[in-house]
PDB file with SEQRES, HELIX, SHEET and CRYST1 records, atoms N, CA, C and O in Angstrom:
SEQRES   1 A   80  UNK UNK UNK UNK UNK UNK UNK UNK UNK UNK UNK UNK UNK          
SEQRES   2 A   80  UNK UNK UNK UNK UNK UNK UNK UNK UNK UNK UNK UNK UNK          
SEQRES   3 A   80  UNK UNK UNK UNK UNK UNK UNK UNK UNK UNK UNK UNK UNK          
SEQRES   4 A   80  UNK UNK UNK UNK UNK UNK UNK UNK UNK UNK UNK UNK UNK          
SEQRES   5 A   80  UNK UNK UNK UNK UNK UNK UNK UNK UNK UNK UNK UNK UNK          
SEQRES   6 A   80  UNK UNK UNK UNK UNK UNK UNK UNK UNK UNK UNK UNK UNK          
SEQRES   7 A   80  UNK UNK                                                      
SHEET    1 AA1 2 UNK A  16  UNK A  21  0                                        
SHEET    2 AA1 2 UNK A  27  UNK A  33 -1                                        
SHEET    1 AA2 2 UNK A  50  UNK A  57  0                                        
SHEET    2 AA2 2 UNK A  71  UNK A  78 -1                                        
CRYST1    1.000    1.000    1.000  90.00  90.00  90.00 P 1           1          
ATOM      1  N   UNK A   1       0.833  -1.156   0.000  1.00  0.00           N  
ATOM      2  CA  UNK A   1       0.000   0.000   0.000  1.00  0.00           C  
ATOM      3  C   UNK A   1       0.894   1.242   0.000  1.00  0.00           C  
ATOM      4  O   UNK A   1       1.808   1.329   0.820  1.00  0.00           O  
ATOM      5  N   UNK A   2       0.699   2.032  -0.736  1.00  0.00           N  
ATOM      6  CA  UNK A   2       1.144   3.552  -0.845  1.00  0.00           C  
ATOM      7  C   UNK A   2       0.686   4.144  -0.561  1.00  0.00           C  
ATOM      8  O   UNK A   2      -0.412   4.029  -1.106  1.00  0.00           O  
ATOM      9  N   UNK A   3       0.698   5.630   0.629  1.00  0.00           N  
ATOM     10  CA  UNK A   3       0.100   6.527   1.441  1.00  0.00           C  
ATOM     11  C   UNK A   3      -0.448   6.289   2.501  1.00  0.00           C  
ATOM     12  O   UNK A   3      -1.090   5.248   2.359  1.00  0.00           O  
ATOM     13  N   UNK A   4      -0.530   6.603   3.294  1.00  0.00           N  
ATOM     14  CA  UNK A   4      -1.070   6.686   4.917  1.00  0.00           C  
ATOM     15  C   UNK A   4      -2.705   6.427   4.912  1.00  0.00           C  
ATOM     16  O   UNK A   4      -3.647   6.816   4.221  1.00  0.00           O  
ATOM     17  N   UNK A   5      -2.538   5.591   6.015  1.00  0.00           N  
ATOM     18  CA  UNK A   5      -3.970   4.985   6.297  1.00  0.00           C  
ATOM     19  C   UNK A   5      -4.821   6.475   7.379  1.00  0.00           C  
ATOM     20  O   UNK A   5      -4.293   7.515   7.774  1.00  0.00           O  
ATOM     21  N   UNK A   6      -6.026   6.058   7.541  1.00  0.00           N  
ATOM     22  CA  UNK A   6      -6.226   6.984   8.718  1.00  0.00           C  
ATOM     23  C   UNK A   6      -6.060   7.009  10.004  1.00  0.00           C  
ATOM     24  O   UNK A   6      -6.708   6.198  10.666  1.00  0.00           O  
ATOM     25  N   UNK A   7      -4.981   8.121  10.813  1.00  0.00           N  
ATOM     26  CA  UNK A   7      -4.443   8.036  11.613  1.00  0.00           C  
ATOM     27  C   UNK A   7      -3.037   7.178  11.930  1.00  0.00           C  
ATOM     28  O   UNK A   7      -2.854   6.499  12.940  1.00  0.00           O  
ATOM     29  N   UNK A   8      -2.024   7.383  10.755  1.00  0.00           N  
ATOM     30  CA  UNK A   8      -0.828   6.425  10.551  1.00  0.00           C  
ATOM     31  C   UNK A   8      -0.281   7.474   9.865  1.00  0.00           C  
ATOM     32  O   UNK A   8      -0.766   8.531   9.459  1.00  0.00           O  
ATOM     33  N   UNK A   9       1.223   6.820   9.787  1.00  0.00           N  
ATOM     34  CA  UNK A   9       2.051   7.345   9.055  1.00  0.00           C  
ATOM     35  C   UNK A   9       2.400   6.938   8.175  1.00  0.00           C  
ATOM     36  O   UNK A   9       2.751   5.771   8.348  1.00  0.00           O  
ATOM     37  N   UNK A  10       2.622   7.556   6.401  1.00  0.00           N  
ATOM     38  CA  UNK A  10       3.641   6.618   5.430  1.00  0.00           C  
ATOM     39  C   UNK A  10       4.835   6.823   5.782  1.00  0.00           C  
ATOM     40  O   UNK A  10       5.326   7.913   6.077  1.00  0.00           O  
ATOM     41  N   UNK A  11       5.624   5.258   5.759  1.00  0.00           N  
ATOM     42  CA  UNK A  11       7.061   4.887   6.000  1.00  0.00           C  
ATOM     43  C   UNK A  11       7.232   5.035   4.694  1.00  0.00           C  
ATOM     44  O   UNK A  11       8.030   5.885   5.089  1.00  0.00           O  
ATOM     45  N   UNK A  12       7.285   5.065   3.624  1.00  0.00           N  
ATOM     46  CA  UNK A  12       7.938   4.988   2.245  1.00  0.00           C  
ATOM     47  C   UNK A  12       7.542   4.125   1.624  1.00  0.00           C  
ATOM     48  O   UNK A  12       7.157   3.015   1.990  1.00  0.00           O  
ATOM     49  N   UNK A  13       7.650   4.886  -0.087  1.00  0.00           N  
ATOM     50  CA  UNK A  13       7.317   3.357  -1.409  1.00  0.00           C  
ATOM     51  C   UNK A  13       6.200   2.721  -1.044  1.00  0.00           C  
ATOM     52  O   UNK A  13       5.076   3.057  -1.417  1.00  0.00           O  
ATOM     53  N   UNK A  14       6.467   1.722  -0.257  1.00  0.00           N  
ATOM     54  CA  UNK A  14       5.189   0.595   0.264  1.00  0.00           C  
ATOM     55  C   UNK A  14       5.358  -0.341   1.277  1.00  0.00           C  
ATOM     56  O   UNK A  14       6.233  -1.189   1.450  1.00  0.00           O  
ATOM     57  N   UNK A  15       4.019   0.066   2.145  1.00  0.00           N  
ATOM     58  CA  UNK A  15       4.144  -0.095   3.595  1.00  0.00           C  
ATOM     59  C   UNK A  15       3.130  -1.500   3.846  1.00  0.00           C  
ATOM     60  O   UNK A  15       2.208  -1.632   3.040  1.00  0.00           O  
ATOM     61  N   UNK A  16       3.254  -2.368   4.756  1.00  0.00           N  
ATOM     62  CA  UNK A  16       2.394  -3.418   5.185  1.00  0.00           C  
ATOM     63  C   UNK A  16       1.520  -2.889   6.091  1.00  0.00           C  
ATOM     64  O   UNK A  16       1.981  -2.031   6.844  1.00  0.00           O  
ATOM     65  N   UNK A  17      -0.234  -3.348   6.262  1.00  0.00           N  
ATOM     66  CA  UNK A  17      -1.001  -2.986   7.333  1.00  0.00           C  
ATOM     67  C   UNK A  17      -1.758  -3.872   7.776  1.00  0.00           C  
ATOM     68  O   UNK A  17      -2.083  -4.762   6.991  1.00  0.00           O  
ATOM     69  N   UNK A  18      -2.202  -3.903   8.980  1.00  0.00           N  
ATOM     70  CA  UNK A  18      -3.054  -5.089   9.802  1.00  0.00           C  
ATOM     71  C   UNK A  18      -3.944  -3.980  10.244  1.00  0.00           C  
ATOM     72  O   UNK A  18      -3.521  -2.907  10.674  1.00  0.00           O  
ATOM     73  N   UNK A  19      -5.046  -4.256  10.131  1.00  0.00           N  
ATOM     74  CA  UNK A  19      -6.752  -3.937  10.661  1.00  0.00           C  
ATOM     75  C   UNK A  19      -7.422  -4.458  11.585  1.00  0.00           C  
ATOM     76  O   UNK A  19      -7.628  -5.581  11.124  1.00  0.00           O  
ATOM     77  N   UNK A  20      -7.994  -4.419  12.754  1.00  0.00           N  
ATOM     78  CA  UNK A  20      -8.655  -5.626  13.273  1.00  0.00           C  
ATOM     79  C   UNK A  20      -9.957  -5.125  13.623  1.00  0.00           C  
ATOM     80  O   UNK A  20      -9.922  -4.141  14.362  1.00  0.00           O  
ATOM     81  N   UNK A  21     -11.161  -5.562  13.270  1.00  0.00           N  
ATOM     82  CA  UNK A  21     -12.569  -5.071  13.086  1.00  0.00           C  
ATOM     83  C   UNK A  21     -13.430  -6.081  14.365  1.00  0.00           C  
ATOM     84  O   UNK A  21     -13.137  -7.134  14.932  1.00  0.00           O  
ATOM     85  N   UNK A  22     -14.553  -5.180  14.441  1.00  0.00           N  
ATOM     86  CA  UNK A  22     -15.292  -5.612  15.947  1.00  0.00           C  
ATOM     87  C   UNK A  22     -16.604  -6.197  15.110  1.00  0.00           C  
ATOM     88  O   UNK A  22     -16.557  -6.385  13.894  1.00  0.00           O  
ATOM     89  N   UNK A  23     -17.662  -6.434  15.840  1.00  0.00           N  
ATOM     90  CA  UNK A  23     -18.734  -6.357  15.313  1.00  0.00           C  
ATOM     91  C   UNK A  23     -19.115  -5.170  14.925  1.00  0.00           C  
ATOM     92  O   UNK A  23     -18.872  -4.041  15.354  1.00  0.00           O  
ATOM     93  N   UNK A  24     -20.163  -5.836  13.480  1.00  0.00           N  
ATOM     94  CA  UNK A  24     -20.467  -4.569  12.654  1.00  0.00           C  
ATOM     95  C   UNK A  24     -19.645  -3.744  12.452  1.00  0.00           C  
ATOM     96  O   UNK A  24     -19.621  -2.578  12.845  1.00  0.00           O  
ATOM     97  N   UNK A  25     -18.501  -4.625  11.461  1.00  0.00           N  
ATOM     98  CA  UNK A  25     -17.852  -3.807  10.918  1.00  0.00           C  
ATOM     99  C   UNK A  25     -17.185  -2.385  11.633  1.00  0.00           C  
ATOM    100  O   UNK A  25     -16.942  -1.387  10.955  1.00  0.00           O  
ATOM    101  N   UNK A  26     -16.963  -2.451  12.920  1.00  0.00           N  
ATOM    102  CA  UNK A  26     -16.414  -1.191  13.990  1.00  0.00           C  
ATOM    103  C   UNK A  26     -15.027  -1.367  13.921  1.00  0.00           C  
ATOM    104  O   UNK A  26     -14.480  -2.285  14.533  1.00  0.00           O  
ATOM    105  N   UNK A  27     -14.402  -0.558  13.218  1.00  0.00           N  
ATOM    106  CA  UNK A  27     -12.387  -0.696  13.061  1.00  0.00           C  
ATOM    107  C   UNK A  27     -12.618  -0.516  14.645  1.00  0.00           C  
ATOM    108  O   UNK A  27     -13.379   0.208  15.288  1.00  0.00           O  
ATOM    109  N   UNK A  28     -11.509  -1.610  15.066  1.00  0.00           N  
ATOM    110  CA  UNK A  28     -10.795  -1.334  16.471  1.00  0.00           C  
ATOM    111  C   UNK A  28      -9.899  -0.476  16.300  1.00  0.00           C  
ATOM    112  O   UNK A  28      -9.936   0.730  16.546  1.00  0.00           O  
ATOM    113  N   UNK A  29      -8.852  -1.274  15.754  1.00  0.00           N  
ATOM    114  CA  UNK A  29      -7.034  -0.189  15.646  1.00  0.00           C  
ATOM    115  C   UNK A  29      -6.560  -0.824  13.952  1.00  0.00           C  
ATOM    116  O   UNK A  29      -6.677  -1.867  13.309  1.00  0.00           O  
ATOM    117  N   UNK A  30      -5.983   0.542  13.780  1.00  0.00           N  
ATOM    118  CA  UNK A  30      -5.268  -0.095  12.498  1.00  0.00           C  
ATOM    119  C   UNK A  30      -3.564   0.525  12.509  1.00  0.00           C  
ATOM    120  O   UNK A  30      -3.121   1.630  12.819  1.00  0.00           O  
ATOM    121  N   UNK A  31      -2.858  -0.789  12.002  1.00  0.00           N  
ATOM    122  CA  UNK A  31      -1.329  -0.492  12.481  1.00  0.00           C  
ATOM    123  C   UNK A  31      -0.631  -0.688  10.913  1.00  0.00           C  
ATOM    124  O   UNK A  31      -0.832  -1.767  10.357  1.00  0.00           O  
ATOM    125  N   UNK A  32      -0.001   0.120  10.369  1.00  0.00           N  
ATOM    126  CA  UNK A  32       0.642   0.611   9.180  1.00  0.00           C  
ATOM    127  C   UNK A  32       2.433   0.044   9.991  1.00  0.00           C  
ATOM    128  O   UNK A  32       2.841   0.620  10.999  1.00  0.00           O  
ATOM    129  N   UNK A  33       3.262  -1.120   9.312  1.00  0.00           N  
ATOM    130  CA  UNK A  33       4.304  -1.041   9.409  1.00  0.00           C  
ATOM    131  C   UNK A  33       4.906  -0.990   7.967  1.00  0.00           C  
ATOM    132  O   UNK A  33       4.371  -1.079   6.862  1.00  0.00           O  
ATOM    133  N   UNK A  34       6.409  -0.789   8.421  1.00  0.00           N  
ATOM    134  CA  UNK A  34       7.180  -1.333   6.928  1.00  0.00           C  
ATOM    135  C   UNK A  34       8.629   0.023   7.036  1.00  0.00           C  
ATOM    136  O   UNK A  34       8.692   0.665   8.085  1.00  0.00           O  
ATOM    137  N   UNK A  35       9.407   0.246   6.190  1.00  0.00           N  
ATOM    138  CA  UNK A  35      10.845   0.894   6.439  1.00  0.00           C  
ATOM    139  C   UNK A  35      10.409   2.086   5.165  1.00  0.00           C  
ATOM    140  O   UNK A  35       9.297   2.082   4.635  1.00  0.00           O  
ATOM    141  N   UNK A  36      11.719   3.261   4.744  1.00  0.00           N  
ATOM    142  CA  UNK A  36      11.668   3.753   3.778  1.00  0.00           C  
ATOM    143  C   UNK A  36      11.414   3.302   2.468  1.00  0.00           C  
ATOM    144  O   UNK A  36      10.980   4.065   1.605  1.00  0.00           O  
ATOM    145  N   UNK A  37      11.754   1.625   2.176  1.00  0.00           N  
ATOM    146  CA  UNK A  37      11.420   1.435   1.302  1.00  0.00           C  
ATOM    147  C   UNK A  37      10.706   0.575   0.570  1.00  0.00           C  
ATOM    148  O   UNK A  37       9.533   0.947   0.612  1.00  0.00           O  
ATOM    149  N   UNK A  38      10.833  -0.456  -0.125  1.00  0.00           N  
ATOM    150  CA  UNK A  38       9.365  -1.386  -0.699  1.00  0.00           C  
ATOM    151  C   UNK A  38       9.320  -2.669   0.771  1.00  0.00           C  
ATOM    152  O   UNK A  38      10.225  -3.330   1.281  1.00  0.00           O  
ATOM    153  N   UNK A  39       7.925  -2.587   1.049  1.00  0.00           N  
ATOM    154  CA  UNK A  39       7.669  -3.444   2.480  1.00  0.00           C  
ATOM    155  C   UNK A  39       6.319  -4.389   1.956  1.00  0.00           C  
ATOM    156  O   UNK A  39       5.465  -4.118   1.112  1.00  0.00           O  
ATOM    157  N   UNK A  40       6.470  -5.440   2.698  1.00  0.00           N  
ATOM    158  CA  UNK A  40       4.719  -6.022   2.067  1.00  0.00           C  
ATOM    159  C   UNK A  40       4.638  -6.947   3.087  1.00  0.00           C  
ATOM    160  O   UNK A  40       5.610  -7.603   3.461  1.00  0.00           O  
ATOM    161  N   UNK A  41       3.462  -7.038   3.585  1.00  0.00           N  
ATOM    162  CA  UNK A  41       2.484  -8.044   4.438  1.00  0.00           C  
ATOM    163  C   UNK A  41       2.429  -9.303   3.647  1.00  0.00           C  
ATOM    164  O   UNK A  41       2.063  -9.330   2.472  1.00  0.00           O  
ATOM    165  N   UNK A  42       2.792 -10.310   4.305  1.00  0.00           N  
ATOM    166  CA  UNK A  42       2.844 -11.204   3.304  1.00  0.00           C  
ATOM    167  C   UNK A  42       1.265 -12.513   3.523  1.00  0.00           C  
ATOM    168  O   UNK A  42       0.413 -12.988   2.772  1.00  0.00           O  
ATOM    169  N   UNK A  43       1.624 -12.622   4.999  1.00  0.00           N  
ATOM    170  CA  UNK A  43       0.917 -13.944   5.991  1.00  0.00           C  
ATOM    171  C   UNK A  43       0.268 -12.933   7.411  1.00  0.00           C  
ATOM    172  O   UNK A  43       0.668 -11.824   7.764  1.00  0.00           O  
ATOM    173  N   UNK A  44      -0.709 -13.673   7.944  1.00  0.00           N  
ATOM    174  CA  UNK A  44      -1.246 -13.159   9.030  1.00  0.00           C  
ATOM    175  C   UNK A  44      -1.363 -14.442   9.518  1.00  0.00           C  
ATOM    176  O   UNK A  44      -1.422 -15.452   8.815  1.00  0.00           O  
ATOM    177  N   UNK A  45      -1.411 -14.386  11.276  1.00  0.00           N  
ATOM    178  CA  UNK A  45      -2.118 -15.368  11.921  1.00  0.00           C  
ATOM    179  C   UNK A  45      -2.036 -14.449  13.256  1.00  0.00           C  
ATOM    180  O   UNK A  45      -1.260 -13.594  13.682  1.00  0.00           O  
ATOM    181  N   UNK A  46      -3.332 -15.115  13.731  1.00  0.00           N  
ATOM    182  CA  UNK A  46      -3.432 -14.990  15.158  1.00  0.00           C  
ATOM    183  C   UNK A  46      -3.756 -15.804  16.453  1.00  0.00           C  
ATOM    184  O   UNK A  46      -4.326 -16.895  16.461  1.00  0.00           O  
ATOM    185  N   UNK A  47      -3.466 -15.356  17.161  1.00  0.00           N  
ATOM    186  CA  UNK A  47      -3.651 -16.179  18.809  1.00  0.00           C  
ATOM    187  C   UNK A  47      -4.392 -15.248  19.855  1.00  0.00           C  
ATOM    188  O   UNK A  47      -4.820 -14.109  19.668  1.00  0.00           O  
ATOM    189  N   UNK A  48      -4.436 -16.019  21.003  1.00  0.00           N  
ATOM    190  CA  UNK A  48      -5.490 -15.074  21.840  1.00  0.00           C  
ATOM    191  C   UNK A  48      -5.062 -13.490  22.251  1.00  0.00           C  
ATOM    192  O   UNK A  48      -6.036 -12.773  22.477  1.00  0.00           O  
ATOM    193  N   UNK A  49      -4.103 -13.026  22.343  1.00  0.00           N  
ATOM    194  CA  UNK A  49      -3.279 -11.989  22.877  1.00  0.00           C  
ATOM    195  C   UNK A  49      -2.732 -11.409  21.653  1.00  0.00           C  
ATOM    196  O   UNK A  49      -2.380 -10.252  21.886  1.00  0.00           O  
ATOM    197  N   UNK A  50      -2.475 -11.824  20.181  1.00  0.00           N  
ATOM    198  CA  UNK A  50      -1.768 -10.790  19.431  1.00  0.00           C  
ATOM    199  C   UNK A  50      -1.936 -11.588  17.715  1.00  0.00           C  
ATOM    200  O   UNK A  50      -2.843 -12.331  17.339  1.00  0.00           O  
ATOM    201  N   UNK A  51      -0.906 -11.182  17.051  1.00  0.00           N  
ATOM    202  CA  UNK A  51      -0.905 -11.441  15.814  1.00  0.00           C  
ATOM    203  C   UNK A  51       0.265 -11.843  15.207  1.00  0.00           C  
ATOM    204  O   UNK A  51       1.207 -11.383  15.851  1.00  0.00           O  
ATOM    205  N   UNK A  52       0.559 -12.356  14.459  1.00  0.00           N  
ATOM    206  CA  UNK A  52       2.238 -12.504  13.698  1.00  0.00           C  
ATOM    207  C   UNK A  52       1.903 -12.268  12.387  1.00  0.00           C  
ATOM    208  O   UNK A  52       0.955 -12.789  11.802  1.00  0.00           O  
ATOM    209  N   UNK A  53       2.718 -11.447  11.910  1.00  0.00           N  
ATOM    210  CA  UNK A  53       2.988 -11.034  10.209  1.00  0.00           C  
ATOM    211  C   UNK A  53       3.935 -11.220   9.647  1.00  0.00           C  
ATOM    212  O   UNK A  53       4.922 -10.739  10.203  1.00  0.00           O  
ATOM    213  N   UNK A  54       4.143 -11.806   8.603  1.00  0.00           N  
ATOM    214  CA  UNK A  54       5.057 -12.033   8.073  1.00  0.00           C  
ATOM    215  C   UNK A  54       5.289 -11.988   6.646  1.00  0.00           C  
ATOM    216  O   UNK A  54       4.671 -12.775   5.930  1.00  0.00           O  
ATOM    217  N   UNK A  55       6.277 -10.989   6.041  1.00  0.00           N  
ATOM    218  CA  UNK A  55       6.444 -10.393   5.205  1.00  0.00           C  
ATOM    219  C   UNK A  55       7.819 -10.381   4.253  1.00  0.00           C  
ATOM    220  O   UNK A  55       8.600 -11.315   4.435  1.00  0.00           O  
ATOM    221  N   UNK A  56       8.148  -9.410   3.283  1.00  0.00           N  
ATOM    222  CA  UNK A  56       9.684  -8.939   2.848  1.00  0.00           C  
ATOM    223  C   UNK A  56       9.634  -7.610   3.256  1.00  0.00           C  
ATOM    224  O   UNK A  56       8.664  -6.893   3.499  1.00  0.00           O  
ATOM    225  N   UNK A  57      11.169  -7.331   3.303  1.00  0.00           N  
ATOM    226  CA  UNK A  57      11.848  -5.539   3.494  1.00  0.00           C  
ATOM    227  C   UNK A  57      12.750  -5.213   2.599  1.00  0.00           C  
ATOM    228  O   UNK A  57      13.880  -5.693   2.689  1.00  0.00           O  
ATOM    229  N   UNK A  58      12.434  -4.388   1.632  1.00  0.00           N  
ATOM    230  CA  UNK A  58      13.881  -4.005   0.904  1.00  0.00           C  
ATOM    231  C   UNK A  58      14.509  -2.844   1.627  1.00  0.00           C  
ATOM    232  O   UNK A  58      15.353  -2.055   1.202  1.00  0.00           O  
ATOM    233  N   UNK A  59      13.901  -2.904   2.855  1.00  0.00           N  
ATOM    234  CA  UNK A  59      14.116  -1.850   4.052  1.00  0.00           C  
ATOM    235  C   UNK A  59      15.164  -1.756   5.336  1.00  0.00           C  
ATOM    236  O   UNK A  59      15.888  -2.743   5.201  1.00  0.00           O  
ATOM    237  N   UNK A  60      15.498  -1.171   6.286  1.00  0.00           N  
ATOM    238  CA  UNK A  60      15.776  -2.337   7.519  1.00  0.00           C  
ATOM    239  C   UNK A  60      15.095  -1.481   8.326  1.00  0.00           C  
ATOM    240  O   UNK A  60      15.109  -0.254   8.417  1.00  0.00           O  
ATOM    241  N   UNK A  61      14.250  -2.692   9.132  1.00  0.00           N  
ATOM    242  CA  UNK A  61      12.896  -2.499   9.907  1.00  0.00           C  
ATOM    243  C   UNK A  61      13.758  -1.720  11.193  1.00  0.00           C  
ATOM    244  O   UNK A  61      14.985  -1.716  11.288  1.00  0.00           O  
ATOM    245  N   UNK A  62      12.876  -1.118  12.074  1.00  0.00           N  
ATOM    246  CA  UNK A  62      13.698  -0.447  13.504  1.00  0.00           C  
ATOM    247  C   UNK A  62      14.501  -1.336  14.368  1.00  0.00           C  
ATOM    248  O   UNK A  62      13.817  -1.864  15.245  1.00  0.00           O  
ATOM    249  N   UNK A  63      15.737  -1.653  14.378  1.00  0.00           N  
ATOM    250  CA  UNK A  63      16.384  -2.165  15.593  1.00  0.00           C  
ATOM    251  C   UNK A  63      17.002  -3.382  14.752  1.00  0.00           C  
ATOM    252  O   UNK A  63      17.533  -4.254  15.439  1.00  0.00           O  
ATOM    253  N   UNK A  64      17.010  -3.585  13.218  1.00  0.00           N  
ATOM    254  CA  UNK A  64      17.368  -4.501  12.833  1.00  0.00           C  
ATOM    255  C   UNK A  64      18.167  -4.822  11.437  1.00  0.00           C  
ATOM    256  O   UNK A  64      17.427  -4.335  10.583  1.00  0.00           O  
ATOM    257  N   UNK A  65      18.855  -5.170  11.030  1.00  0.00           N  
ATOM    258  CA  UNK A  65      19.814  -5.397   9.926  1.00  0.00           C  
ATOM    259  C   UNK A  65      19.280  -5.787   8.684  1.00  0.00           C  
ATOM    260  O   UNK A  65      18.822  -6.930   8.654  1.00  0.00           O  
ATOM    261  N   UNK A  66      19.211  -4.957   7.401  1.00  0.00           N  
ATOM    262  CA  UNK A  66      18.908  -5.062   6.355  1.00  0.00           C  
ATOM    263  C   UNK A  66      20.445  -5.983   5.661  1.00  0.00           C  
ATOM    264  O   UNK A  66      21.496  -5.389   5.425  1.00  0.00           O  
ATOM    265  N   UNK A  67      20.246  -7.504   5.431  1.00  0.00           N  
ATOM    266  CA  UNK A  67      21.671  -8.151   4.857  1.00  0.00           C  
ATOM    267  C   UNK A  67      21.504  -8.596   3.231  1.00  0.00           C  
ATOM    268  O   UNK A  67      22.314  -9.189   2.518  1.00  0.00           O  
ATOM    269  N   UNK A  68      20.386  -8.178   2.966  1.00  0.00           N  
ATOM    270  CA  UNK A  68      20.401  -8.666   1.601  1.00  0.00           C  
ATOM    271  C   UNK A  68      19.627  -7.743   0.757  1.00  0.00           C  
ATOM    272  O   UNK A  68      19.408  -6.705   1.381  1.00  0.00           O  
ATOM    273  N   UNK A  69      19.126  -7.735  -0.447  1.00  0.00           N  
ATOM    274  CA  UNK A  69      18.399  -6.634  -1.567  1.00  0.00           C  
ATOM    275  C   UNK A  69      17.012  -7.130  -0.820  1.00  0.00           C  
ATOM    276  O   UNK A  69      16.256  -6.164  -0.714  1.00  0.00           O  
ATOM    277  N   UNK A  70      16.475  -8.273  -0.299  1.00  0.00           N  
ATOM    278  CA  UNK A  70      15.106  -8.298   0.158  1.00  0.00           C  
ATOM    279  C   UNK A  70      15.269  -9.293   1.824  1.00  0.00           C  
ATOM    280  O   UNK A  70      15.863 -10.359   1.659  1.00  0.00           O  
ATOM    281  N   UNK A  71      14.931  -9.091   2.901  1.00  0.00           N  
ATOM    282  CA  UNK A  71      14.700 -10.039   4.051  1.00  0.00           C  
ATOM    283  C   UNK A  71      13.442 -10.254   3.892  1.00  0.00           C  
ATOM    284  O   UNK A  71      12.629  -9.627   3.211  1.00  0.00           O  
ATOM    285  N   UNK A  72      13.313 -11.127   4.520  1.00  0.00           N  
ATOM    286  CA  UNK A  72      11.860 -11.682   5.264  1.00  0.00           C  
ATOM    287  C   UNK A  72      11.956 -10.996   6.812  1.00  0.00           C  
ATOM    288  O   UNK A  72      12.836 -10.600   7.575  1.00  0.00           O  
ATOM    289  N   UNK A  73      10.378 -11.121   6.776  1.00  0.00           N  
ATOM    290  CA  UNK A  73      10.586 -10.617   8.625  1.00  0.00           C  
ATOM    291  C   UNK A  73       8.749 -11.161   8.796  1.00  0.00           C  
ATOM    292  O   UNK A  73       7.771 -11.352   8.073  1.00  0.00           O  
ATOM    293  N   UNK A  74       9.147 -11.228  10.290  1.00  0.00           N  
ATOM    294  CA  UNK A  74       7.921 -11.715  11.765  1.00  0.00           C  
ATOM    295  C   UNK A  74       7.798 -11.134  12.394  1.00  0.00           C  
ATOM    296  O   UNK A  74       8.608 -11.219  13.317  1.00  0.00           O  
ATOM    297  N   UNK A  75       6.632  -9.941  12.515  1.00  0.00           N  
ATOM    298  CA  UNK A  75       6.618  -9.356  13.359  1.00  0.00           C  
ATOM    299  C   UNK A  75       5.516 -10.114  14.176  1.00  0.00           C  
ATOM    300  O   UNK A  75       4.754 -10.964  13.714  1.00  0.00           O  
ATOM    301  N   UNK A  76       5.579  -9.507  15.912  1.00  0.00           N  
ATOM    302  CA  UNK A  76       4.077 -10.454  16.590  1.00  0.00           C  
ATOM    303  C   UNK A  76       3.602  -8.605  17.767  1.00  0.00           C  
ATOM    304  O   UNK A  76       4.067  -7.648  18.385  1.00  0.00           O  
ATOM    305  N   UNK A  77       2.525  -9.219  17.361  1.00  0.00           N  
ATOM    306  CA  UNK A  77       1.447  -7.417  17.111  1.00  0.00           C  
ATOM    307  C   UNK A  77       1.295  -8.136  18.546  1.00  0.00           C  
ATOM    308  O   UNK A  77       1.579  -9.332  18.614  1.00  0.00           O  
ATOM    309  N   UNK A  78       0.747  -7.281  19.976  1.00  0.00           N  
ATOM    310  CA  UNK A  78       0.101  -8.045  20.593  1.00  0.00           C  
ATOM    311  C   UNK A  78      -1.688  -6.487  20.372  1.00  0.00           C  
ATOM    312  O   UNK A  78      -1.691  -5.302  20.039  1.00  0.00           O  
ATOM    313  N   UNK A  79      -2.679  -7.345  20.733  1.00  0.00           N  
ATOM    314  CA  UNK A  79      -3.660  -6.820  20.900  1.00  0.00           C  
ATOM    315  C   UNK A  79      -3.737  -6.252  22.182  1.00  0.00           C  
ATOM    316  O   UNK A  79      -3.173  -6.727  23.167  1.00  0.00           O  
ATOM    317  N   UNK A  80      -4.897  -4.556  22.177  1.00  0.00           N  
ATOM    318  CA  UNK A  80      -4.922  -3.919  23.522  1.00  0.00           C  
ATOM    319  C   UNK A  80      -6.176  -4.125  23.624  1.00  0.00           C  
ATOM    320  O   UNK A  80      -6.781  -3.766  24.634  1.00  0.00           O  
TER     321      UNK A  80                                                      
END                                                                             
């Protein structure tokens, strides 16, 4: 996705996002990740407490080492 969701920021190029909806369609929270540059959501799953995503970065995500032209990455969301 390219450009900012509502209430998010664009990280660059193209960013991954997770949504999580209530009944009737009521957005809970929506979380926009990904680096300056091409990012993509690849897989979702969830458990009782959070989420795992898993994706590519032609980026390097916060706190972590970009070693090749594309990584994979796992992030785990927890729910509030």
């Amino acid at each position: 996705m390219s450009g900012a969701l509502p209430g998010q920021t664009y990280l660059g190029d193209t960013d991954a996002d997770l949504r999580r909806y209530l009944a009737k369609g009521v957005e809970a929270w929506t979380i926009q990740l990904g680096t300056d540059d091409h990012d993509e959501g690849l897989a979702m799953a969830t458990e009782g407490t959070g989420a795992y995503v898993v994706g590519t970065s032609h980026g390097t995500l916060d706190g972590q080492t970009n070693t090749s032209d594309r990584d994979a990455y796992i992030v785990r969301l927890r729910f509030t």
